[in-house]
Each structure stands twice: as structure tokens, then as C-alpha cells.
MDAnalysis code that builds the backbone (N, CA, C; Angstrom):
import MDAnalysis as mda
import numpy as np

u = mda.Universe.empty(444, n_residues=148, atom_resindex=np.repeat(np.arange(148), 3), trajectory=True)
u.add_TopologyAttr("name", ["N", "CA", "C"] * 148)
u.add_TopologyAttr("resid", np.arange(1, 149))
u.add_TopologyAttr("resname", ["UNK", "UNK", "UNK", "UNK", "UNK", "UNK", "UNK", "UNK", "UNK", "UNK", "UNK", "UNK", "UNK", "UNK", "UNK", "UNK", "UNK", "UNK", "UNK", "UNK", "UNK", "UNK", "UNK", "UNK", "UNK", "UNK", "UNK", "UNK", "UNK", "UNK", "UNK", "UNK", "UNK", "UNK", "UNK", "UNK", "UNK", "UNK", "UNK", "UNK", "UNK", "UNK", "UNK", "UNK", "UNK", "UNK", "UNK", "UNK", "UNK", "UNK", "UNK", "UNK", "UNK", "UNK", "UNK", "UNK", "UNK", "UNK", "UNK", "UNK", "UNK", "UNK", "UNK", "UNK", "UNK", "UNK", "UNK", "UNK", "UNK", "UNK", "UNK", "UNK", "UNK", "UNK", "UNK", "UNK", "UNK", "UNK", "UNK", "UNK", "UNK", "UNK", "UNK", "UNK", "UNK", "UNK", "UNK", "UNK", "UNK", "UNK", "UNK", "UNK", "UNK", "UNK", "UNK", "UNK", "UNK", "UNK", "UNK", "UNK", "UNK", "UNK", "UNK", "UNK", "UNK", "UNK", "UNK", "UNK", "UNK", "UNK", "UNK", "UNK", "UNK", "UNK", "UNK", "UNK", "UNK", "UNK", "UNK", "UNK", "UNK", "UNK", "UNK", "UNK", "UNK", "UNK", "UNK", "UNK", "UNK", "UNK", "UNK", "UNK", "UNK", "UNK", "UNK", "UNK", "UNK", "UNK", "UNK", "UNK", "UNK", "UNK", "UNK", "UNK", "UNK", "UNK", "UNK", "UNK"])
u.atoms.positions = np.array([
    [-113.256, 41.262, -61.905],
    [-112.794, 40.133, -61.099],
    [-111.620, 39.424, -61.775],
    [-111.842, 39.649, -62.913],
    [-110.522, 38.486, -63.909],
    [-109.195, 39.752, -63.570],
    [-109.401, 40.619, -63.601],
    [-107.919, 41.394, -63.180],
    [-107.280, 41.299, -61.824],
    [-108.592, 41.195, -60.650],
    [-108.408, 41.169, -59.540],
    [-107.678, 39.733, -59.073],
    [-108.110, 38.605, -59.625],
    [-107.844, 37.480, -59.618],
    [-106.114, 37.192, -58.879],
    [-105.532, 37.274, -60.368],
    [-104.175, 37.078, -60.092],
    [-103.048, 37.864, -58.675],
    [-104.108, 39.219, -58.631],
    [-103.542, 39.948, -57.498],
    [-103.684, 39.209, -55.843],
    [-104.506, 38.195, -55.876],
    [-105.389, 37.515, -54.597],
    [-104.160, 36.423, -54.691],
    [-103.930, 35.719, -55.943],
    [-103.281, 35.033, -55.776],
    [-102.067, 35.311, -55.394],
    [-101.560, 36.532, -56.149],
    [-100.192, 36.910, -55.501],
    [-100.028, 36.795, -53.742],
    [-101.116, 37.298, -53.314],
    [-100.751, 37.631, -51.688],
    [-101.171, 36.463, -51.183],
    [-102.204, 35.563, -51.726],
    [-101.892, 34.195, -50.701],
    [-100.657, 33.194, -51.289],
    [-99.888, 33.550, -52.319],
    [-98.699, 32.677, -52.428],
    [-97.769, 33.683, -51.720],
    [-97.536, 35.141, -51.335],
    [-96.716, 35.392, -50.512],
    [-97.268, 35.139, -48.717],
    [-98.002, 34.882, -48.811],
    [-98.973, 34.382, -47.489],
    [-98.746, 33.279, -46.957],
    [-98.494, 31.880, -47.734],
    [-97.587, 30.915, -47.794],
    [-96.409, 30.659, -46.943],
    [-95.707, 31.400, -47.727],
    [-94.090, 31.404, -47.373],
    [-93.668, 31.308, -45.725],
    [-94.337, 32.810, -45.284],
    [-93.882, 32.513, -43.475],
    [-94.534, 31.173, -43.133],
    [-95.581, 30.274, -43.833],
    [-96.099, 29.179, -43.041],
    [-95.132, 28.244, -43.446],
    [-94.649, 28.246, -44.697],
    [-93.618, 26.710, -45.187],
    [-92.429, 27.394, -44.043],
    [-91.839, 28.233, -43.749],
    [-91.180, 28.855, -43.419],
    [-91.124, 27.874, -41.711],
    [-92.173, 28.437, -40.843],
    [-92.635, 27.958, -40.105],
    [-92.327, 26.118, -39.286],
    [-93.512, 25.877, -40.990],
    [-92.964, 24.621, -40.825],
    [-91.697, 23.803, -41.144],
    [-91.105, 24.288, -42.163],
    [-89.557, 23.759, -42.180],
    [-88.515, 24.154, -41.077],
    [-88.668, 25.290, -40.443],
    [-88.066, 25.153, -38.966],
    [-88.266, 24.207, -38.123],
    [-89.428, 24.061, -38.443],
    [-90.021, 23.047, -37.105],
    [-89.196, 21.630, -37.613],
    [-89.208, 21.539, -38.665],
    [-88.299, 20.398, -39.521],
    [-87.016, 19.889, -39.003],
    [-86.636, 21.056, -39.518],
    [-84.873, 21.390, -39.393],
    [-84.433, 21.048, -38.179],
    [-85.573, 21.862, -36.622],
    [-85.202, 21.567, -35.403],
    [-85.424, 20.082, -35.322],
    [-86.557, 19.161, -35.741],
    [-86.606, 17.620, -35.392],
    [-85.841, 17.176, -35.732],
    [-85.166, 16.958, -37.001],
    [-83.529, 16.619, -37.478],
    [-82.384, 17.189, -37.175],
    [-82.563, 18.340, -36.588],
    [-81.054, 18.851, -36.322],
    [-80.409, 19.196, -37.357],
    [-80.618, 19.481, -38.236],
    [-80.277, 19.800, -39.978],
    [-81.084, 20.586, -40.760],
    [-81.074, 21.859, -41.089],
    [-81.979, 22.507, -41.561],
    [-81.460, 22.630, -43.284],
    [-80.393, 21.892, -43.526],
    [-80.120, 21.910, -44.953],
    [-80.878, 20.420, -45.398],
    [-81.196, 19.142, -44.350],
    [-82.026, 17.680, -44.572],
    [-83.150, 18.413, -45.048],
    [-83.716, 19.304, -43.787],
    [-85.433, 19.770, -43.994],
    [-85.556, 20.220, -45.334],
    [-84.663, 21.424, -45.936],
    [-84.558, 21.918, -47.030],
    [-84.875, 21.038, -48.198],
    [-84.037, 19.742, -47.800],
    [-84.119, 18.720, -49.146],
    [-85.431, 18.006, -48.988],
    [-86.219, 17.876, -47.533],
    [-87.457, 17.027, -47.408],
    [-88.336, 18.085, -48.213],
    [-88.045, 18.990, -47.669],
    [-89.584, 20.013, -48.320],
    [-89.222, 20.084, -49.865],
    [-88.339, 20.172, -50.686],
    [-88.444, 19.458, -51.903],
    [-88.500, 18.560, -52.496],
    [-88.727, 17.293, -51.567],
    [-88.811, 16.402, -52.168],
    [-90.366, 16.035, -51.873],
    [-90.882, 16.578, -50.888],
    [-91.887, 16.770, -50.682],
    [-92.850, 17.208, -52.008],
    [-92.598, 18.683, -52.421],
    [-92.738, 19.318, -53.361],
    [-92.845, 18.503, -54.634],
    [-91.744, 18.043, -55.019],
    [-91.511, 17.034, -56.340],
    [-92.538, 16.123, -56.475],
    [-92.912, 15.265, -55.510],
    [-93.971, 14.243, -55.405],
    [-95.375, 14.717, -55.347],
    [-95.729, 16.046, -55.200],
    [-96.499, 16.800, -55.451],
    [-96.933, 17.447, -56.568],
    [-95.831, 18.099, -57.169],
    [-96.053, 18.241, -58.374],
    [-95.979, 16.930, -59.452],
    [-95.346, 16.183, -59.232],
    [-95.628, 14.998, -59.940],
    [-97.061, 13.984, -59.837],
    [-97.383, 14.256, -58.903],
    [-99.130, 13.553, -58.600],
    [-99.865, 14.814, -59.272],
    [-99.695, 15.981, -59.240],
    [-100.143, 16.422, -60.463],
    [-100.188, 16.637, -61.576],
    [-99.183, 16.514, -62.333],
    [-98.848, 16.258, -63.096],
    [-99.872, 15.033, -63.871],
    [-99.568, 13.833, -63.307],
    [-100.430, 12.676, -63.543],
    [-102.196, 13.182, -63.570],
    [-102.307, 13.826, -62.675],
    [-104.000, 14.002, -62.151],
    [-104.236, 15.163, -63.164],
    [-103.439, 15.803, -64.290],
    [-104.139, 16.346, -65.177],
    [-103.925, 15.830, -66.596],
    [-102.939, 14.860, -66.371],
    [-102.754, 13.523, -67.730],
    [-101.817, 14.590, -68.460],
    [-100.433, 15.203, -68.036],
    [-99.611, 16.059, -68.579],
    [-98.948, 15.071, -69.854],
    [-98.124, 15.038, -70.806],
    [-97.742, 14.751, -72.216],
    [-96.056, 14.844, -71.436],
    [-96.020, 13.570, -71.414],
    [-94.600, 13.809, -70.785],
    [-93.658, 13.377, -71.745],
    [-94.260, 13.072, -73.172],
    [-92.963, 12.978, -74.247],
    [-92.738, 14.306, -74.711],
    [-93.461, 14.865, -74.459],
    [-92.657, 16.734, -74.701],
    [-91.617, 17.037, -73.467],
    [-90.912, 16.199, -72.738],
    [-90.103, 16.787, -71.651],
    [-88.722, 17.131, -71.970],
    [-88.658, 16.383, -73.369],
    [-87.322, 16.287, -73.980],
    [-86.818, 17.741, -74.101],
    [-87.842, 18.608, -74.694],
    [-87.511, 20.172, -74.779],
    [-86.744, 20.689, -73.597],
    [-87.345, 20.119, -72.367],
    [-86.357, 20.922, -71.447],
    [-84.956, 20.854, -71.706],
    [-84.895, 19.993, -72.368],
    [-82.751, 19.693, -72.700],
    [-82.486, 21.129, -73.548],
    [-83.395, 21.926, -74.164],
    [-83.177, 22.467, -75.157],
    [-82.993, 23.981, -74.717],
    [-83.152, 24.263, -73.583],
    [-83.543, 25.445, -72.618],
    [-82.078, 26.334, -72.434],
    [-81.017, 27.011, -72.094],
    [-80.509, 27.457, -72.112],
    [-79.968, 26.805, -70.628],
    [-78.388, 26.894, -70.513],
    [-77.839, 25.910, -69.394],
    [-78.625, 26.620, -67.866],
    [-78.321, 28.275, -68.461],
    [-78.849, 29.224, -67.086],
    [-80.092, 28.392, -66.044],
    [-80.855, 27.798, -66.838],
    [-82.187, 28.077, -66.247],
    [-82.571, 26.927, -65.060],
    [-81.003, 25.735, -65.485],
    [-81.390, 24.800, -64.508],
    [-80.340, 25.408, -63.007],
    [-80.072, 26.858, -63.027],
    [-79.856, 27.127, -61.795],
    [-80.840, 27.972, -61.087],
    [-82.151, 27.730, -61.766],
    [-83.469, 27.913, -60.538],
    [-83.606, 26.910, -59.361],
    [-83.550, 25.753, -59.651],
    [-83.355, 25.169, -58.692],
    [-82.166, 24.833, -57.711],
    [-81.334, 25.546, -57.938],
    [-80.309, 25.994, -56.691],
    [-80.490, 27.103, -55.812],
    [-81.325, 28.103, -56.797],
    [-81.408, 29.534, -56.501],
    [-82.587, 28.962, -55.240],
    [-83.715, 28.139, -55.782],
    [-85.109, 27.628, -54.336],
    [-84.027, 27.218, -53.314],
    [-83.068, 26.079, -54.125],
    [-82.689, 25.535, -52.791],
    [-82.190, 26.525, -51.445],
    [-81.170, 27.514, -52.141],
    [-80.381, 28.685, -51.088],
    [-81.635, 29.255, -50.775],
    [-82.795, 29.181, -51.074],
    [-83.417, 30.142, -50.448],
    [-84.464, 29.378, -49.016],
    [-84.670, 28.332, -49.648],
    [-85.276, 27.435, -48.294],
    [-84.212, 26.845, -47.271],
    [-83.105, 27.231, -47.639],
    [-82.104, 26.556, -47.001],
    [-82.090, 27.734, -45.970],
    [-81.863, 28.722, -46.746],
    [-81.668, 30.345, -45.552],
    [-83.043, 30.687, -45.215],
    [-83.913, 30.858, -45.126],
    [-85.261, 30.621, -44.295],
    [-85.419, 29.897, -43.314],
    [-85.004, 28.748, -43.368],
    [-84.676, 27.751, -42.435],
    [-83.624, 28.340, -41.256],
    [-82.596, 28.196, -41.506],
    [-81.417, 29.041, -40.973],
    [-81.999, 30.296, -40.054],
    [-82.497, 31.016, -41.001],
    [-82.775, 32.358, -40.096],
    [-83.776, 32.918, -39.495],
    [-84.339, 32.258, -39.758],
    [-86.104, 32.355, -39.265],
    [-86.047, 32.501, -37.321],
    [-85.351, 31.555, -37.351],
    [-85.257, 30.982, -35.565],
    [-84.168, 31.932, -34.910],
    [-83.271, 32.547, -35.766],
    [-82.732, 33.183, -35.207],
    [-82.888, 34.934, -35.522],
    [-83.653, 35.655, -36.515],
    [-84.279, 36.587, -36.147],
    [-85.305, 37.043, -36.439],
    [-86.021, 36.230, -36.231],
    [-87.817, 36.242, -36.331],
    [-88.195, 36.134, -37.733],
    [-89.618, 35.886, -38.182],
    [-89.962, 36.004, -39.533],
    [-90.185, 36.724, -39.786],
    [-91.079, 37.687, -39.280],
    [-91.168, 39.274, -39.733],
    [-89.534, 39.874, -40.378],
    [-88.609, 40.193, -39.638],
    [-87.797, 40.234, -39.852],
    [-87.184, 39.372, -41.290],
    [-87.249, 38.180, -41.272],
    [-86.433, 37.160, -42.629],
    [-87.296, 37.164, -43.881],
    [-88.786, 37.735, -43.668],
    [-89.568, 38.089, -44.643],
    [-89.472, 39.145, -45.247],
    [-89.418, 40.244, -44.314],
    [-89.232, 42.165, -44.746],
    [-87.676, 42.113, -45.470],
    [-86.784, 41.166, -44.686],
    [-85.708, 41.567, -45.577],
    [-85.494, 40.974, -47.071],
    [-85.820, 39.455, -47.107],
    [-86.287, 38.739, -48.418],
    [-87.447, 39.800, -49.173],
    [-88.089, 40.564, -48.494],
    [-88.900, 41.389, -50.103],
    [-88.127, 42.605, -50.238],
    [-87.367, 42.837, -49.241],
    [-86.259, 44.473, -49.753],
    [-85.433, 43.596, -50.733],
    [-84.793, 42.180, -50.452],
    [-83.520, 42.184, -51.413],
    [-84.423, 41.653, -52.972],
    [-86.139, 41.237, -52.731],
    [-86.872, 41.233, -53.913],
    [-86.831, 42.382, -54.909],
    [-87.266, 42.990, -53.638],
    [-87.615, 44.204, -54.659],
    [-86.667, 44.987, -55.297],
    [-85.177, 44.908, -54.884],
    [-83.774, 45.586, -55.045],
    [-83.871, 44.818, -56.925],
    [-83.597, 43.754, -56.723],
    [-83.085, 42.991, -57.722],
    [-84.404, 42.896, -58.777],
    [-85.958, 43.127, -58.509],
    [-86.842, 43.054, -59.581],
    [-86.535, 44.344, -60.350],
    [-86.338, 45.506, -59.513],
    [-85.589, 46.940, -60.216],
    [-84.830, 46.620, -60.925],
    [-83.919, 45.779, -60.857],
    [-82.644, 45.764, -61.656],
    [-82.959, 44.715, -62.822],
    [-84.065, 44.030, -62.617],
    [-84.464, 43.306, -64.045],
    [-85.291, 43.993, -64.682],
    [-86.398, 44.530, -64.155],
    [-86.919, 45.680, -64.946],
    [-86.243, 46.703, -65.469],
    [-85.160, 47.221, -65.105],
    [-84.677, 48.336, -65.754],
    [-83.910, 48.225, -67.318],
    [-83.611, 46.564, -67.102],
    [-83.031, 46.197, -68.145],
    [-83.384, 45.196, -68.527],
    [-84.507, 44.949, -68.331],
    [-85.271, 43.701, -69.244],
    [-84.916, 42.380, -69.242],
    [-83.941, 42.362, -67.920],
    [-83.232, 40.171, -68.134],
    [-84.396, 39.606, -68.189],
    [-83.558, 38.784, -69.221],
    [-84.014, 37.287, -68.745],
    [-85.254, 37.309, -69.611],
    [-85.788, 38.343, -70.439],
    [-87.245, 38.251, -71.398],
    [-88.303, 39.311, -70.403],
    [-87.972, 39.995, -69.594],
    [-88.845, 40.346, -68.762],
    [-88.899, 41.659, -69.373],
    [-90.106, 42.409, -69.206],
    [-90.489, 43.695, -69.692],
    [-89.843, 44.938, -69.467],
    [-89.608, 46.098, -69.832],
    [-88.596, 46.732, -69.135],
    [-89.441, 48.282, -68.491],
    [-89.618, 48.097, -67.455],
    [-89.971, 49.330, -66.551],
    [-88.793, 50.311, -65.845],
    [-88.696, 51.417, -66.432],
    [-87.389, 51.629, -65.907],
    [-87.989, 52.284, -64.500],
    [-86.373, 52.061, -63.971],
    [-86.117, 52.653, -62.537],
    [-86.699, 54.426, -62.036],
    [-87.461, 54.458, -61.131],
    [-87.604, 56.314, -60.974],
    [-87.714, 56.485, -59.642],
    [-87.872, 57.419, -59.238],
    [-87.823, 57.961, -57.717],
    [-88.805, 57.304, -57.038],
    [-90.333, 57.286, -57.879],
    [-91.151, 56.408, -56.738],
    [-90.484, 54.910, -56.291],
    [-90.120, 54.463, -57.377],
    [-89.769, 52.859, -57.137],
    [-88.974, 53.174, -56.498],
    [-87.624, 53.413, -56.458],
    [-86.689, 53.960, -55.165],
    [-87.034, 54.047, -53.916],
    [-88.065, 55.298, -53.686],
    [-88.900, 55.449, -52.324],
    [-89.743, 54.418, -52.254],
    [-90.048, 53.407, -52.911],
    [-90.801, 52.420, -52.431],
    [-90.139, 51.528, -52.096],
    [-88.523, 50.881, -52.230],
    [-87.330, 50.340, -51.534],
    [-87.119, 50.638, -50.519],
    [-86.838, 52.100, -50.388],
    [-86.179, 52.651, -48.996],
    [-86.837, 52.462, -48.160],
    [-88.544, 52.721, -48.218],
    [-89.344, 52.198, -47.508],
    [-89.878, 51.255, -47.073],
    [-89.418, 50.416, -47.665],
    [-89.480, 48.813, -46.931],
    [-88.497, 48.449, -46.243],
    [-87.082, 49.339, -46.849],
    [-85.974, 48.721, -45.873],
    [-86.343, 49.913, -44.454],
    [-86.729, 50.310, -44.401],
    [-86.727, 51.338, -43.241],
    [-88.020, 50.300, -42.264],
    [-88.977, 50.337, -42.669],
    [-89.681, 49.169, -41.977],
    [-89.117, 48.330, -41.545],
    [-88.125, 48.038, -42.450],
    [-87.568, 46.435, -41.928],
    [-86.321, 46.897, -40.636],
    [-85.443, 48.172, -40.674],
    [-85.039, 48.430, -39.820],
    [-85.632, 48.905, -38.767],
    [-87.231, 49.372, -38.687],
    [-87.936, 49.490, -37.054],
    [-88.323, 48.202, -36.806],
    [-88.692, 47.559, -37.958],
    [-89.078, 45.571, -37.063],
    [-87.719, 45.294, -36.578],
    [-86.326, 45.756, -36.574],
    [-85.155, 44.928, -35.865],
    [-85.073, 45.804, -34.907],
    [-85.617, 47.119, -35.141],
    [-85.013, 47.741, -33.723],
    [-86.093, 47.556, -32.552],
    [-87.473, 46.803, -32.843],
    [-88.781, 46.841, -32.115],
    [-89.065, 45.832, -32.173],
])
């Protein structure tokens, strides 16, 4: 069960996504701005993680370290933003099935390319034919969900 664990979690945090997805359309359409919604659902987020934060009594004089982090890393949070920003955007205009299948082909394109070469501290699995055929095959799915 302790191995199985993290795998459950994986698929209900990708399980998630079409629902924030969902609901930040629904956002975007009440404002007329799907780059506002983008910024509500993080700010949303922020106040969330910050009430937790508190509710597990986190040590917030260690925050200073984050200054110490490498400049790269504070462009994760640009990288969320473009990505809830284009979810938003495209969802309504070609379905989620569709804005999901293609967000895990361009996942899975680019986790190849960190695995093969280890960015960023990550382990290095190199590239082979299955992983390949396991690309092509999602993008091929993803081209019968546009043609069906």
C-alpha cells in the first residue's frame, strides 16, 4: 500500500486539473477576462496555502533561504501562471479532452528531455523506443479526440 499510495495520488491530482480547469472557465466567462480568473485562482491558492501553512505552525524565519535559491526557480511561478492562463483560454474553445491530451503529450515530450539529461537535479532515464511509442501514442489519441 505505501508504494501504491503516491500512484493514487498522482491520478487524483491529475484528476483535478480538468475540474480547476472547468471552473476557471466558468470564471474567466463571469469576468470576461480569463487572464483576471487566472490571477483569482492564484490568489485563491496563496490564501490557501497560507492558512496552511499557519494550521501546521510552519517556521517562517527559515523563509529567508528562499533568497538563496538560484534566480531560475522563481520562474515556476510564471511557468503556473502561462499555464492556467492557457487552460482558461482553450478549454472553451477546443474541449478539455482535447487541452488535457495535448498538455500531457507536450508533458510527456519535455519529461523525456529532462530525463535524458538529468535537468534541473532530476534522475536520468534515458530516452528508448518504448518511451517514444509511448509519446506517439498519446499524440495519436489526441489526434482521433480532434478528429471525433
Amino acid at each position: 500500500m505505501k508504494q501504491l499510495l503516491p500512484l493514487i495520488i498522482a491520478v487524483m491530482a491529475g484528476g483535478v486539473l480538468p475540474l480547476q480547469a472547468s471552473l476557471n472557465v466558468n470564471l474567466g466567462k463571469t469576468v470576461n477576462q480569463p487572464v483576471f480568473a487566472a490571477f483569482v485562482s492564484f490568489f485563491i491558492g496563496t490564501v490557501g496555502l497560507l492558512i496552511y501553512l499557519f494550521a501546521i505552525n510552519f517556521n517562517f524565519s527559515s523563509t529567508h533561504q528562499t533568497f538563496q535559491a538560484h534566480w531560475s526557480v522563481w520562474l515556476a511561478g510564471l511557468l503556473g501562471a502561462f499555464y492556467v492562463t492557457a487552460v482558461i483560454v482553450l478549454t472553451p474553445r477546443i474541449g478539455t479532452t482535447l487541452t488535457f491530451g495535448l498538455i500531457i503529450s507536450g508533458q510527456m515530450l519535455i519529461s523525456l528531455i529532462i530525463d535524458q539529461f538529468g535537468f534541473m537535479g532530476a534522475t536520468v532515464h534515458p530516452i528508448n523506443w518504448q518511451r517514444i511509442m509511448g509519446v506517439f501514442l498519446l499524440i495519436g489519441g489526441m489526434l482521433l479526440i480532434r478528429k471525433f
